[in-house]
Chimera marker file (.cmm) of the C-alpha trace (Angstrom):
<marker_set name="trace">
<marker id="1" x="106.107" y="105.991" z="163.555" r="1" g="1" b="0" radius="0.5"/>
<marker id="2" x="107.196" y="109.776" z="162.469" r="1" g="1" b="0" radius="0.5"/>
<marker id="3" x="109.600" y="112.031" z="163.559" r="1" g="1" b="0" radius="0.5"/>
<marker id="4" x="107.028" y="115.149" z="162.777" r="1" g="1" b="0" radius="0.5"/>
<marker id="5" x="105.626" y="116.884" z="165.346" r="1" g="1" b="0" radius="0.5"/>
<marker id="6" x="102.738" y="120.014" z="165.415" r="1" g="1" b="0" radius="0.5"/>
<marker id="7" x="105.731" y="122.165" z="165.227" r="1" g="1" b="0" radius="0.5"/>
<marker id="8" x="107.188" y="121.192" z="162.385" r="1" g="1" b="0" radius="0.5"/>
<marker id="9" x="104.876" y="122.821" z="160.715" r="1" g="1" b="0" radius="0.5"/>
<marker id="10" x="106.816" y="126.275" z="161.232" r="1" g="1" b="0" radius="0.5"/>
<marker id="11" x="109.870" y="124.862" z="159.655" r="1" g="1" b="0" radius="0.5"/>
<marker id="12" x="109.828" y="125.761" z="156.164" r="1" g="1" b="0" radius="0.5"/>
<marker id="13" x="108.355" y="128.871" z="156.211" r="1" g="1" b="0" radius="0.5"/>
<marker id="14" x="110.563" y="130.069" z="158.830" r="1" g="1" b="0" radius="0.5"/>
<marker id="15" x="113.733" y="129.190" z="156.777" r="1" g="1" b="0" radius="0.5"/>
<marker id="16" x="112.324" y="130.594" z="153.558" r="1" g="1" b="0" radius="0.5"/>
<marker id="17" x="111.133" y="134.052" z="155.849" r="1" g="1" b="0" radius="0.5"/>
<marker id="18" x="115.139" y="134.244" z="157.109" r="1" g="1" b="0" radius="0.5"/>
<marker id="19" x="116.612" y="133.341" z="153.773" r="1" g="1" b="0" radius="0.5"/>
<marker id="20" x="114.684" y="136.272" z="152.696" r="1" g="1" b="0" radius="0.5"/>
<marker id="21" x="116.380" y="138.632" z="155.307" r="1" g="1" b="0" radius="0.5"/>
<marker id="22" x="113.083" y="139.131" z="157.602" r="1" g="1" b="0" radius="0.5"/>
<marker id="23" x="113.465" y="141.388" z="159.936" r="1" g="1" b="0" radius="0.5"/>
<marker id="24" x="113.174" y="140.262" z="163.872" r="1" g="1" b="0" radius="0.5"/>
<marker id="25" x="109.943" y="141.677" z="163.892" r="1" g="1" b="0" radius="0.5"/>
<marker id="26" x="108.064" y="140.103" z="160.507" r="1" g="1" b="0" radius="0.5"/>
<marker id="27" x="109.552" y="136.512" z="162.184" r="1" g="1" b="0" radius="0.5"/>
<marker id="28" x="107.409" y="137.749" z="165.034" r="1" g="1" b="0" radius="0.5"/>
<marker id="29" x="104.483" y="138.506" z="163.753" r="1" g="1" b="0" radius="0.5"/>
<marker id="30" x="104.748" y="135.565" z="161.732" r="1" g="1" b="0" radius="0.5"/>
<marker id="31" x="105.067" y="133.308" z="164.886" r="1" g="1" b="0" radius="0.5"/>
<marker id="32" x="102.377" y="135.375" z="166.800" r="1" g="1" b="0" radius="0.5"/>
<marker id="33" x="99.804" y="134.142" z="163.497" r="1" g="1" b="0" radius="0.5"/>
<marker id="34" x="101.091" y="130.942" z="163.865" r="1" g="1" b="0" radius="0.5"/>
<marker id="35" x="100.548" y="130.474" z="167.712" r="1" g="1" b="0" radius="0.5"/>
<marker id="36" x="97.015" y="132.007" z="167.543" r="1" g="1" b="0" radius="0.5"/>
<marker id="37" x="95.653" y="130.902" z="163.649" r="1" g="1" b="0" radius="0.5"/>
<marker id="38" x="97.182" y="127.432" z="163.814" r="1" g="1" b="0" radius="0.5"/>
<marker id="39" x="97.631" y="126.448" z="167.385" r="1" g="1" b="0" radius="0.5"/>
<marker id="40" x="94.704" y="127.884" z="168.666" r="1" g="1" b="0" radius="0.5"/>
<marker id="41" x="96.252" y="129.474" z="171.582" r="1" g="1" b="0" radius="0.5"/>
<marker id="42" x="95.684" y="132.912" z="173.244" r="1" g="1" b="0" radius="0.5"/>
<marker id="43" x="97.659" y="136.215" z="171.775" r="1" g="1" b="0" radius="0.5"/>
<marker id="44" x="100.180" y="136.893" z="174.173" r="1" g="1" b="0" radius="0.5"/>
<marker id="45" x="100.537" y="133.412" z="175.840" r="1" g="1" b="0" radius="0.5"/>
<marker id="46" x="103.724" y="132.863" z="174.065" r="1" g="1" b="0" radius="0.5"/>
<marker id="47" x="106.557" y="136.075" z="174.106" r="1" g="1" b="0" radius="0.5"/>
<marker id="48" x="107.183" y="135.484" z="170.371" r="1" g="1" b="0" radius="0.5"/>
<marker id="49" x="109.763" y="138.292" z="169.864" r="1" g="1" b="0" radius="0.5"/>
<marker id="50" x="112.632" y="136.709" z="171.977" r="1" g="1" b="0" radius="0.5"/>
<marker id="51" x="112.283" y="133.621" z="170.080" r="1" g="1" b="0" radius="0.5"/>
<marker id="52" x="112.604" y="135.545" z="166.999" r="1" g="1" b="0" radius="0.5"/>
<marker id="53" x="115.541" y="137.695" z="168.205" r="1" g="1" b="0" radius="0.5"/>
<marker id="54" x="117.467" y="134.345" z="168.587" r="1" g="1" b="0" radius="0.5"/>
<marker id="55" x="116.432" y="132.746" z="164.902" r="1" g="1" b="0" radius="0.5"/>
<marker id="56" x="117.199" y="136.286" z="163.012" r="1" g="1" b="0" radius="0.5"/>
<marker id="57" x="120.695" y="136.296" z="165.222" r="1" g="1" b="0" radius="0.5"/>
<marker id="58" x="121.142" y="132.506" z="164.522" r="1" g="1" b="0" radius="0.5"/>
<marker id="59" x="120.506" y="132.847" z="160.870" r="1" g="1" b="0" radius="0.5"/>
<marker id="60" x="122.880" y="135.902" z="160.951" r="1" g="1" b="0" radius="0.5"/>
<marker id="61" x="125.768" y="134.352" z="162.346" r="1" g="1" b="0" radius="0.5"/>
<marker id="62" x="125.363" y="131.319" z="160.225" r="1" g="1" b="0" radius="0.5"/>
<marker id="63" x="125.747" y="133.312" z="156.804" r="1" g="1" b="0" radius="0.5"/>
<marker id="64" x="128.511" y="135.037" z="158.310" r="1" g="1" b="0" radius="0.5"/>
<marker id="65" x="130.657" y="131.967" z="159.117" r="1" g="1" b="0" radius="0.5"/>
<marker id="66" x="129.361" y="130.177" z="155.800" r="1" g="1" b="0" radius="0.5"/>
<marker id="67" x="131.048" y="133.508" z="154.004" r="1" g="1" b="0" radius="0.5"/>
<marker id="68" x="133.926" y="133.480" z="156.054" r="1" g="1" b="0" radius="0.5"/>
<marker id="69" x="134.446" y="129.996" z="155.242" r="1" g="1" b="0" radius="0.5"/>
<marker id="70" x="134.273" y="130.019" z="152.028" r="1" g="1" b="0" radius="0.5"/>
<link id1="1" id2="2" r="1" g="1" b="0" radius="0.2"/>
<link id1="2" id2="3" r="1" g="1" b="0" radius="0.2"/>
<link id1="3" id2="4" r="1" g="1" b="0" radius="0.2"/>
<link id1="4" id2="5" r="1" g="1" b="0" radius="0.2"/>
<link id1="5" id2="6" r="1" g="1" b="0" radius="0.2"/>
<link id1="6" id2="7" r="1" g="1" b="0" radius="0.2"/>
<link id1="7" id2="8" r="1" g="1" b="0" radius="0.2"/>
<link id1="8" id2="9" r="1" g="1" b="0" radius="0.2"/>
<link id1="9" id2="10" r="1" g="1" b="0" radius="0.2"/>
<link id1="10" id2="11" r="1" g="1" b="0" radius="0.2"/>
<link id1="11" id2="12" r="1" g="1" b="0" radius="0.2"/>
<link id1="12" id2="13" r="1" g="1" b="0" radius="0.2"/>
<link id1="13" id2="14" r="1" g="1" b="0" radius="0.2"/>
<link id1="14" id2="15" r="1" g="1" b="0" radius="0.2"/>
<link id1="15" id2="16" r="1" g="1" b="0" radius="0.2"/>
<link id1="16" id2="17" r="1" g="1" b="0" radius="0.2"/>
<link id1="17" id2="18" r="1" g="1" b="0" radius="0.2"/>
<link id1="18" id2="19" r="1" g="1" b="0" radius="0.2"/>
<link id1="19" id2="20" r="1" g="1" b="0" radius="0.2"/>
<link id1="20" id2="21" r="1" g="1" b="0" radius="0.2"/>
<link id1="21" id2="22" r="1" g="1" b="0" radius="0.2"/>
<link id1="22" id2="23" r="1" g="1" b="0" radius="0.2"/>
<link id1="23" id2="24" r="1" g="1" b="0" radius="0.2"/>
<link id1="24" id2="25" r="1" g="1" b="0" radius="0.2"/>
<link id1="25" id2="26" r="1" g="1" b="0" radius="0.2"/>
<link id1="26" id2="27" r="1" g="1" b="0" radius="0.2"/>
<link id1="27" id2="28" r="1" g="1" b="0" radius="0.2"/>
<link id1="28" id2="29" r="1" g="1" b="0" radius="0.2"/>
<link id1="29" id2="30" r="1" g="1" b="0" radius="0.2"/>
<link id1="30" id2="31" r="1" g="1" b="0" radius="0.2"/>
<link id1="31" id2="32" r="1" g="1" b="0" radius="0.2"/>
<link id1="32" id2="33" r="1" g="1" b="0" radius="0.2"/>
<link id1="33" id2="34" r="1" g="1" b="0" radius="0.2"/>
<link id1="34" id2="35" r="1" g="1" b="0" radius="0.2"/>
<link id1="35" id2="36" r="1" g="1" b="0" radius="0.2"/>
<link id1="36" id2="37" r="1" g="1" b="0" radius="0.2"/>
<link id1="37" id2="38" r="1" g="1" b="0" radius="0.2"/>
<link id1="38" id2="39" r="1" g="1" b="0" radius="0.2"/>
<link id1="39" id2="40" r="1" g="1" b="0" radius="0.2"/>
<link id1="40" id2="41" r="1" g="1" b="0" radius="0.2"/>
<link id1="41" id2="42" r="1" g="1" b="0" radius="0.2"/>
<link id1="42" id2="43" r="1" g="1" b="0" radius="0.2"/>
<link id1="43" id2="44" r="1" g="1" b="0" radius="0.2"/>
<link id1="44" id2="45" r="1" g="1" b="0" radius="0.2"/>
<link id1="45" id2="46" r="1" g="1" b="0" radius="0.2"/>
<link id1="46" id2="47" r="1" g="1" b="0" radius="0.2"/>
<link id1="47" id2="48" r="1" g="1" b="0" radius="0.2"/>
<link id1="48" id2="49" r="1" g="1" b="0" radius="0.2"/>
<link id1="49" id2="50" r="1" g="1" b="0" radius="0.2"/>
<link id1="50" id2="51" r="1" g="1" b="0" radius="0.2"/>
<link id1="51" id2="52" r="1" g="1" b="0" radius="0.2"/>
<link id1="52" id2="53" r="1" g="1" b="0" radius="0.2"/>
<link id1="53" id2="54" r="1" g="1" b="0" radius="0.2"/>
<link id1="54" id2="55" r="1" g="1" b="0" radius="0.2"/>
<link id1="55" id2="56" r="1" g="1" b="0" radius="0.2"/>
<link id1="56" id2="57" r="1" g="1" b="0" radius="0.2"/>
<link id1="57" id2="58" r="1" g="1" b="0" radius="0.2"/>
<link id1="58" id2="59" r="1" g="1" b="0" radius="0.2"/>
<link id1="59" id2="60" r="1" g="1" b="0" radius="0.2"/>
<link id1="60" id2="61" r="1" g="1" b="0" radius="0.2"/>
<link id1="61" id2="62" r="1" g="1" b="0" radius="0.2"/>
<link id1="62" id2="63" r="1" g="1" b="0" radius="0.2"/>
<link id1="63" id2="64" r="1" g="1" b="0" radius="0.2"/>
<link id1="64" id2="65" r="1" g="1" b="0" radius="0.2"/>
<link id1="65" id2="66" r="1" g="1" b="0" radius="0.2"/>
<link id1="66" id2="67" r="1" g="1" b="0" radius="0.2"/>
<link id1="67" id2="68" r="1" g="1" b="0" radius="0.2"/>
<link id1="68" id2="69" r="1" g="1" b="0" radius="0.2"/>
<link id1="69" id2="70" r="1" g="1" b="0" radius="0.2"/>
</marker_set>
């Protein structure tokens, strides 16, 4: 048994894309390829740029405490 799921998939990338500083709107686009190259689904079915609003802001405040820290 496996702790993977489809999803997963997204996981690297998206780390390596936010390490890099993307912008709100490359993690986007980058989601929206993902949901309709990968997944199969329609363009549009899933609002991709609140979800990557919340990583870029996540991934923000992270560094920012990890600095402050130490």
């Amino acid at each position: 048994m496996s702790n993977t799921d489809e999803y997963d998939c997204m996981i690297e990338p998206l780390l390596t894309m936010l390490a890099a500083e993307a912008g709100t709107s490359d993690v986007a686009g980058f989601l929206d390829d993902e949901i309709t190259d990968h997944f199969g689904l329609s363009p549009g079915l899933v609002e991709t740029a609140p979800i990557a609003a919340r990583l870029t802001a996540w991934w923000r405040d992270a560094r920012y405490r990890e600095v402050e820290s130490g």
